[in-house]
N, CA and C atoms as an extended XYZ file, in Angstrom:
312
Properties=species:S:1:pos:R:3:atomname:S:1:resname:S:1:resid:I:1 pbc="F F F"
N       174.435     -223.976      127.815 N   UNK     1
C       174.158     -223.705      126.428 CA  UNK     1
C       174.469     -222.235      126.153 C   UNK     1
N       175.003     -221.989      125.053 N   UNK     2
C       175.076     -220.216      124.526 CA  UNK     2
C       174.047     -219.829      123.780 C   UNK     2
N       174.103     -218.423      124.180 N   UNK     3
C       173.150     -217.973      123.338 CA  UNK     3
C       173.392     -217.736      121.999 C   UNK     3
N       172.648     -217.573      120.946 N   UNK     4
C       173.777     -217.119      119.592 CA  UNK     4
C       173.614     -215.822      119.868 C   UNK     4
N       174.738     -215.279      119.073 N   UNK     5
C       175.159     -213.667      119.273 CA  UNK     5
C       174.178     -213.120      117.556 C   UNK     5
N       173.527     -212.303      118.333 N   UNK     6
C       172.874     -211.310      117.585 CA  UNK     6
C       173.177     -210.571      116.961 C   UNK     6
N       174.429     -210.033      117.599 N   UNK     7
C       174.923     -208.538      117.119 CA  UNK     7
C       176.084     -209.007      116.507 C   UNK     7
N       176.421     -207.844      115.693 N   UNK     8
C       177.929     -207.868      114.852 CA  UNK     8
C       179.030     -207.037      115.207 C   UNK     8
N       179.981     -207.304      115.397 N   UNK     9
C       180.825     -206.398      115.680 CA  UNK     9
C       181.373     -205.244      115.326 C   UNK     9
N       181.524     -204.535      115.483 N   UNK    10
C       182.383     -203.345      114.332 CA  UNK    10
C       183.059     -203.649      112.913 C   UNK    10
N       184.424     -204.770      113.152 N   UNK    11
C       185.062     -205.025      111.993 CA  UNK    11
C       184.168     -205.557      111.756 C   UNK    11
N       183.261     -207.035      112.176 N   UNK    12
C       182.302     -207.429      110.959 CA  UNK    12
C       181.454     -206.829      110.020 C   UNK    12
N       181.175     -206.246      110.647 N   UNK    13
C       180.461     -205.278      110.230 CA  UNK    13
C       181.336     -204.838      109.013 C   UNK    13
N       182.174     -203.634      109.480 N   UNK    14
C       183.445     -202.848      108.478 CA  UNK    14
C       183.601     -203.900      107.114 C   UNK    14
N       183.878     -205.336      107.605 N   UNK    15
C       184.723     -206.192      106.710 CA  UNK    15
C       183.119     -206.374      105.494 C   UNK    15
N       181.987     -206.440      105.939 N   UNK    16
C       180.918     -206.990      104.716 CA  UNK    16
C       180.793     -205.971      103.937 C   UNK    16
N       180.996     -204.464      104.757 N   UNK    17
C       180.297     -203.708      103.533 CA  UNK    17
C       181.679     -203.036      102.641 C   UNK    17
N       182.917     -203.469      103.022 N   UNK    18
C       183.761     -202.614      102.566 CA  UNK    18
C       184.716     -203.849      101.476 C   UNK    18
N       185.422     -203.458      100.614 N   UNK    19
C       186.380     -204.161       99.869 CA  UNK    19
C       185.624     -204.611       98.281 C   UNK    19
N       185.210     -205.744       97.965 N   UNK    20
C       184.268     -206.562       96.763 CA  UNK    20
C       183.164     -205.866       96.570 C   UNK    20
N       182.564     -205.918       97.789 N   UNK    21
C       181.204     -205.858       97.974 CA  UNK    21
C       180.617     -204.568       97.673 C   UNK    21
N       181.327     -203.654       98.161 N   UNK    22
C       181.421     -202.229       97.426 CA  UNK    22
C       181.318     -201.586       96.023 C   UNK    22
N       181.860     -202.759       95.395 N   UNK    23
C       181.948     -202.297       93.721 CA  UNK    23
C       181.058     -203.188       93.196 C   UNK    23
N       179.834     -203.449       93.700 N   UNK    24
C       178.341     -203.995       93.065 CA  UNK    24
C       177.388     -202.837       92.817 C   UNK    24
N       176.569     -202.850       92.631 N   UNK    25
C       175.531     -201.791       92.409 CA  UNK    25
C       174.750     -201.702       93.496 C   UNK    25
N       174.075     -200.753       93.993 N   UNK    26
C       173.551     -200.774       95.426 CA  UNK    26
C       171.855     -201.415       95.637 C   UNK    26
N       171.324     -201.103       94.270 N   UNK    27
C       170.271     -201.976       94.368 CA  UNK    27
C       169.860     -202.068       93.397 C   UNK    27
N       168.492     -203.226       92.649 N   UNK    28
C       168.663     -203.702       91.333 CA  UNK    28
C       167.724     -202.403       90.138 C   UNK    28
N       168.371     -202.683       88.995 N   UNK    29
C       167.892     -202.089       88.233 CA  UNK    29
C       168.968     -200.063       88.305 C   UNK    29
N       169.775     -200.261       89.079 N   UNK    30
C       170.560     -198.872       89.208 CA  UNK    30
C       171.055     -198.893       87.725 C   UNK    30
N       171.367     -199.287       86.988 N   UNK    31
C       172.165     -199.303       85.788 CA  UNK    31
C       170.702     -198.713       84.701 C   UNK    31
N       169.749     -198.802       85.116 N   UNK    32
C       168.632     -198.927       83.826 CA  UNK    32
C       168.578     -197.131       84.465 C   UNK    32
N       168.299     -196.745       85.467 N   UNK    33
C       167.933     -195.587       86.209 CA  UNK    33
C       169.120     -194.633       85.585 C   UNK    33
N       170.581     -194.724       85.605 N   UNK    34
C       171.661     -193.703       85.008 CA  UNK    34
C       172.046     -194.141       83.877 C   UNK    34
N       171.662     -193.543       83.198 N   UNK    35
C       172.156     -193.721       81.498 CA  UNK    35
C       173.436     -193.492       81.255 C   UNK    35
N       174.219     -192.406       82.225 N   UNK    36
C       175.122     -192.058       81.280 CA  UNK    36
C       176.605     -193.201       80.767 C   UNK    36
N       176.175     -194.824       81.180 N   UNK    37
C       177.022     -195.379       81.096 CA  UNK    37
C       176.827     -195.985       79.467 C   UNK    37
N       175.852     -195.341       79.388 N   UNK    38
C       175.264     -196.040       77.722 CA  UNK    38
C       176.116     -195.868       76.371 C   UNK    38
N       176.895     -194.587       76.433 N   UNK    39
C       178.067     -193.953       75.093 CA  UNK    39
C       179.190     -195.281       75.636 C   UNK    39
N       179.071     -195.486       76.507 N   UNK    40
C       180.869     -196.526       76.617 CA  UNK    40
C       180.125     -198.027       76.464 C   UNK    40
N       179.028     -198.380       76.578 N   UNK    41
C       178.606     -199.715       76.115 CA  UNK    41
C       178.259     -199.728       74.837 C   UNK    41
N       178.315     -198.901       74.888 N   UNK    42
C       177.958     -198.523       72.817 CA  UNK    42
C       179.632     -198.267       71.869 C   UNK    42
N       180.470     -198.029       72.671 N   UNK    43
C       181.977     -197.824       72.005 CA  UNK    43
C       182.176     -199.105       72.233 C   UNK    43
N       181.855     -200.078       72.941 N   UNK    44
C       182.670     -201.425       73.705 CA  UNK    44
C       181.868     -202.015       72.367 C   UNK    44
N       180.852     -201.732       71.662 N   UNK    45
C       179.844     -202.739       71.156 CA  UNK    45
C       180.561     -202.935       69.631 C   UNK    45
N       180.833     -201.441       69.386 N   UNK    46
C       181.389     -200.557       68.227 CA  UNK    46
C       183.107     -201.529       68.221 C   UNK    46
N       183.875     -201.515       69.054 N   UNK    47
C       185.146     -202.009       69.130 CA  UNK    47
C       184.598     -203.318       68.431 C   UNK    47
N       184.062     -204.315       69.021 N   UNK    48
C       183.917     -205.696       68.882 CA  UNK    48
C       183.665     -205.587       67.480 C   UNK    48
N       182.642     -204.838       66.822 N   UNK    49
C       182.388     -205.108       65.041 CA  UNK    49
C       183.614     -204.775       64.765 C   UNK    49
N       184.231     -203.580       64.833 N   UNK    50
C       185.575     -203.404       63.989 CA  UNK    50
C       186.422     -204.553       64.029 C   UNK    50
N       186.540     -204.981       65.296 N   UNK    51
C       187.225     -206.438       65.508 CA  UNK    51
C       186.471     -207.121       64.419 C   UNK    51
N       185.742     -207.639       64.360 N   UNK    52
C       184.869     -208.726       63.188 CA  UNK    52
C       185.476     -208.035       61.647 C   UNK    52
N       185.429     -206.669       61.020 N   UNK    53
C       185.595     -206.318       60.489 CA  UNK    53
C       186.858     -205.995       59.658 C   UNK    53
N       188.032     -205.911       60.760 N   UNK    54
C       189.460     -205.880       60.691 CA  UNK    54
C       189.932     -207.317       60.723 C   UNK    54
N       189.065     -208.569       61.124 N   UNK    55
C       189.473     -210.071       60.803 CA  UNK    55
C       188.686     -210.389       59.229 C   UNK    55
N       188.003     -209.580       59.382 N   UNK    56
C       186.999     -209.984       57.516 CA  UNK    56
C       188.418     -209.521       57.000 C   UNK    56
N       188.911     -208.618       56.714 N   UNK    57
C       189.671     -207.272       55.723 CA  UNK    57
C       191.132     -208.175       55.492 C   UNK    57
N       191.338     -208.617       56.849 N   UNK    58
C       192.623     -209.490       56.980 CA  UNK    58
C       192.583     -211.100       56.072 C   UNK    58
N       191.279     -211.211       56.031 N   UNK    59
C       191.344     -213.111       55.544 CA  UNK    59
C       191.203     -212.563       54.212 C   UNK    59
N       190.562     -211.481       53.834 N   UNK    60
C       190.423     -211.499       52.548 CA  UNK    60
C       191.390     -210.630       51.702 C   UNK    60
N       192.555     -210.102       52.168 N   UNK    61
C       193.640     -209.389       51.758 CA  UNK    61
C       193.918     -208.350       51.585 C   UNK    61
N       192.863     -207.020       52.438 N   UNK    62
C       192.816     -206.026       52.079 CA  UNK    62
C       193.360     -205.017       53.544 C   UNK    62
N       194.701     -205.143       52.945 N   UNK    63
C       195.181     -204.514       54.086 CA  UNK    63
C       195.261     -203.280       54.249 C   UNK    63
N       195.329     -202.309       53.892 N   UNK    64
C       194.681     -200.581       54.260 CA  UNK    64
C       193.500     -201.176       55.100 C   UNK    64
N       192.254     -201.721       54.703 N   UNK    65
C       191.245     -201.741       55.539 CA  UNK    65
C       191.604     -202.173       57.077 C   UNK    65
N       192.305     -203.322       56.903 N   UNK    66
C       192.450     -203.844       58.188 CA  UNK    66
C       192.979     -203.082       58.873 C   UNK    66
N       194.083     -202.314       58.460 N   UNK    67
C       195.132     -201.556       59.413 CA  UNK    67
C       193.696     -200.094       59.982 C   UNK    67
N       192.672     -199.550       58.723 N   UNK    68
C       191.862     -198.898       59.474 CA  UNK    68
C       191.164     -199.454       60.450 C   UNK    68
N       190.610     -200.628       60.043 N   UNK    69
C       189.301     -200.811       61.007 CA  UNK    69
C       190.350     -201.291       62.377 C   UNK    69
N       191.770     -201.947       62.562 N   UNK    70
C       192.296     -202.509       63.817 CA  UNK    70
C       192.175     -200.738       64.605 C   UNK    70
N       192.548     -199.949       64.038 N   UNK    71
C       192.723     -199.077       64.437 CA  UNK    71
C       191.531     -198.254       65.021 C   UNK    71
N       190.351     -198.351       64.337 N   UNK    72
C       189.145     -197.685       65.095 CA  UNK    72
C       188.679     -198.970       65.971 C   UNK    72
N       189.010     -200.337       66.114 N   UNK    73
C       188.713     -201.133       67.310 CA  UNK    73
C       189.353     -200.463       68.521 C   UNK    73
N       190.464     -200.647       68.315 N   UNK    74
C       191.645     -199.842       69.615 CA  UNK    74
C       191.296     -198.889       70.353 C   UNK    74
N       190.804     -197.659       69.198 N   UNK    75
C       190.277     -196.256       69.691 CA  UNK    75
C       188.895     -196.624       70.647 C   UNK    75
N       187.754     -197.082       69.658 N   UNK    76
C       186.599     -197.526       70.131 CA  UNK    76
C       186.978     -198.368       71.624 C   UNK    76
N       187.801     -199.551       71.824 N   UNK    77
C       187.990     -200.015       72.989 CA  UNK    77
C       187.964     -199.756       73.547 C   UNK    77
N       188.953     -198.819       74.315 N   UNK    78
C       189.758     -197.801       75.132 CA  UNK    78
C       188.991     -196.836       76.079 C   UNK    78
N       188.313     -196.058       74.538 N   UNK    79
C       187.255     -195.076       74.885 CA  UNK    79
C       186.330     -195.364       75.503 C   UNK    79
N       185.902     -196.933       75.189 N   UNK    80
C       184.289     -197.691       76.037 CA  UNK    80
C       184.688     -198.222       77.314 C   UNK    80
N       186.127     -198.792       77.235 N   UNK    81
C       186.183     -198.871       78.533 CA  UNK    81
C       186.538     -197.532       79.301 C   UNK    81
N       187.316     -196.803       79.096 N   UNK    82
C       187.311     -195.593       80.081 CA  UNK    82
C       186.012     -195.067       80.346 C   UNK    82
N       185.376     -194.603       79.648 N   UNK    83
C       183.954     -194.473       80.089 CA  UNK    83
C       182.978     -195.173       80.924 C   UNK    83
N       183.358     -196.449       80.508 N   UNK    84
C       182.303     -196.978       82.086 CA  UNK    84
C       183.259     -197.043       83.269 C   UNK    84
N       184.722     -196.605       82.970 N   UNK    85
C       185.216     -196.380       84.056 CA  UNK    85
C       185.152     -195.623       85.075 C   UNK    85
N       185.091     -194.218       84.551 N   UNK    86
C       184.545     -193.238       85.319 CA  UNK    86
C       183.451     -192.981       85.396 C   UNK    86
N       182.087     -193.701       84.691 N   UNK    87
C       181.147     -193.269       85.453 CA  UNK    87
C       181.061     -194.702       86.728 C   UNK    87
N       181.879     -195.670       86.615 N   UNK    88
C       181.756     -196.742       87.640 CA  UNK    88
C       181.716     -195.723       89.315 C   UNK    88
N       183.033     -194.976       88.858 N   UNK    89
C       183.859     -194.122       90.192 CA  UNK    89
C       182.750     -193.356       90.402 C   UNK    89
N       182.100     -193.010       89.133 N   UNK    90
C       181.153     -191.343       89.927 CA  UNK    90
C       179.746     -192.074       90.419 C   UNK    90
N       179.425     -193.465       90.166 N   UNK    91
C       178.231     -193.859       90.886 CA  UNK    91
C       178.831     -194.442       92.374 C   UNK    91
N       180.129     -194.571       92.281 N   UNK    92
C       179.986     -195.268       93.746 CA  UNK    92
C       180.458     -194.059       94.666 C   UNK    92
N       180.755     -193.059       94.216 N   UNK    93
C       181.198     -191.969       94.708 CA  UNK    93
C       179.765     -190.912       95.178 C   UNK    93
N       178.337     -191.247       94.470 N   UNK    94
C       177.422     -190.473       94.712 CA  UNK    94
C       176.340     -191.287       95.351 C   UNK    94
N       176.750     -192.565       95.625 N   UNK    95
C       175.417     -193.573       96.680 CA  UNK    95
C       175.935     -193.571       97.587 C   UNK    95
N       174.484     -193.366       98.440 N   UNK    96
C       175.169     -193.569       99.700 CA  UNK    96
C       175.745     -194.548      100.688 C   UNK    96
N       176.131     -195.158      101.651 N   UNK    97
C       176.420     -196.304      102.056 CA  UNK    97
C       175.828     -197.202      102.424 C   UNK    97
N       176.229     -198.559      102.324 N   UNK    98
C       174.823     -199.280      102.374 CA  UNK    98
C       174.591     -199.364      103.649 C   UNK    98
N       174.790     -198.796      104.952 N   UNK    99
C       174.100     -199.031      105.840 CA  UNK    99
C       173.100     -197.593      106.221 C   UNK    99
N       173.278     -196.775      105.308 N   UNK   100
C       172.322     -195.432      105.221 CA  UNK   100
C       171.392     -195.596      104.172 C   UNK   100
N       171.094     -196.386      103.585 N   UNK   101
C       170.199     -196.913      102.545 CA  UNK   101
C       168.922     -196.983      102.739 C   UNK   101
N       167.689     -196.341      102.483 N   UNK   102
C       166.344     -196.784      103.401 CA  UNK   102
C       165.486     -197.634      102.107 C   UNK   102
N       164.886     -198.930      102.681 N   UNK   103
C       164.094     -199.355      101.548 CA  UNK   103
C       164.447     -200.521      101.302 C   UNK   103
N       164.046     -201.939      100.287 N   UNK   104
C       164.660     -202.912      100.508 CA  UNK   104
C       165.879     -203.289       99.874 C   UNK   104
């Protein structure tokens, strides 16, 4: 009979904590703790009405509006996503690794 193996190997090891698994949050509630991702969920929120707003402007024939509001969706988009972009990079860039992690 074998024993089962206890231990993990190096690459196993390497392979769980590195690649996907990496770009999760390290433990729950990290998103409520750093705010500063809050201005780009608030531009992402901002894009979507202009979207609603630039399809109102369009059904109802008022095209100056539409061409503004498509245009502050775009801006607003862009901006909300770049922003949680880089603060995505600067949180995984300032936790530490999950096998230096103390706690559950």
């Amino acid at each position: 009979m074998t024993e089962p193996e206890t231990f993990r190997t190096d690459q196993q090891t390497s392979r769980r904590t590195t690649g996907r698994r990496s770009l999760r949050r390290r433990h729950a509630g990290e998103g409520l703790e750093d705010t500063y991702n809050v201005p780009g969920i608030v531009l992402c929120g901002l894009a979507v009405v202009a979207l609603a707003i630039t399809l109102t402007a369009a059904g109802y024939g008022f095209a100056g509006w539409a061409v503004i509001a498509g245009v502050v969706c775009v801006v607003c988009g862009i901006a909300g996503v770049a922003w949680l972009m880089v603060e995505r990079r600067r949180m995984n860039r300032r936790g530490p690794p999950i096998a230096d992690r103390q706690g559950h």
